[in-house]
N, C-alpha and C positions, 0 to 999 in steps of 0.2 A: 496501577500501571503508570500514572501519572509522575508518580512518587520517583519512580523509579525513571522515567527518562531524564528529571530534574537530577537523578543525581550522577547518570553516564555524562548529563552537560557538564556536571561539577567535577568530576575528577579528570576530567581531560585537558580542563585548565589548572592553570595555577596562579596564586599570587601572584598580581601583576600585570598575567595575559591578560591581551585583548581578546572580547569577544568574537571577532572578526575570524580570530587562530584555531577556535572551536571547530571540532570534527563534527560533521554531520549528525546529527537523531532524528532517525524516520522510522517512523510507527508503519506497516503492512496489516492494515484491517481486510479480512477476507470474509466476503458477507454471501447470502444466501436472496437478500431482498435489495431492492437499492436504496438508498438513505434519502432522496428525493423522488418520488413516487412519481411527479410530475415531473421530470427532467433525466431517465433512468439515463446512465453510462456504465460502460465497461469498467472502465480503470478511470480513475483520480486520481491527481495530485493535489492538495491542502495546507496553504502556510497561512500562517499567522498574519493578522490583516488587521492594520489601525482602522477601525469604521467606521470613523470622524473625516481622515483626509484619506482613507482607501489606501494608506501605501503600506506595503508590505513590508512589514517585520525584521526578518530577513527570513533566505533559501534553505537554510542548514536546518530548520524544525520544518516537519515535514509530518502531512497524515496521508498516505495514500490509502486509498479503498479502492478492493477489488469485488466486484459484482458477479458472483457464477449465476444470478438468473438474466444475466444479458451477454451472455459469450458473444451471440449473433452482434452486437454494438461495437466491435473491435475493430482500434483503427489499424492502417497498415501501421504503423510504428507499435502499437502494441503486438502485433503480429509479428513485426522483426522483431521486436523480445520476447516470443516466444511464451507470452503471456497467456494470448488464447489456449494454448498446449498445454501450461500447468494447470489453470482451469479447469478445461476437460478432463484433466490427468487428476484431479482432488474430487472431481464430483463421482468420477467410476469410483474411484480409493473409497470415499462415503458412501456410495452404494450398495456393495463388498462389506460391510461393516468391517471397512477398517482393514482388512485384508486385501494385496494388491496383488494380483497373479501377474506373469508375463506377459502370457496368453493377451490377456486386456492391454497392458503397456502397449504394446505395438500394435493394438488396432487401431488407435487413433488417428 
């Protein structure tokens, strides 16, 4: 996977560009447990981070992680994007094995 974001970074420059000009590459990891067991959250954002003088990298490399065992941790802003709703809407879809009815769609 790794492989492969280093090389959507590569072909969207070209000889020359600045890295600056680069299009965005963000990773959507959607998990089941939280990655910090002591600090659970909903949703993350993750850049790349000098952790010698803490400054960040730059914005455009991106990991977000999303947590379906903490729906209840959603801020409002996660709630205006309508994050809590995919959530919910992936874990009925998984419990369905994989089959999603209407029916379920609009209970949520």
């Amino acid at each position: 996977m790794q492989f492969i974001k280093l090389n959507f970074i590569s072909y969207n420059l070209q000889k020359g560009d600045q890295y600056i000009d680069t299009k965005p590459a963000i990773h959507i990891g959607i998990l089941n447990f939280p990655p910090f067991e002591e600090q659970p959250i909903f949703y993350s954002r993750n850049l790349l981070m000098d952790v010698v003088q803490h400054r960040i990298y730059s914005s455009k490399f991106a990991v977000n992680v999303l947590d379906l065992s903490h729906i209840e941790l959603a801020t409002r802003e996660d709630k205006n994007w309508n994050l809590d709703f995919w959530a919910r809407l992936k874990i009925i879809y998984k419990r369905q094995g994989g089959i999603l009815c209407r029916e379920r769609y609009v209970t949520l």
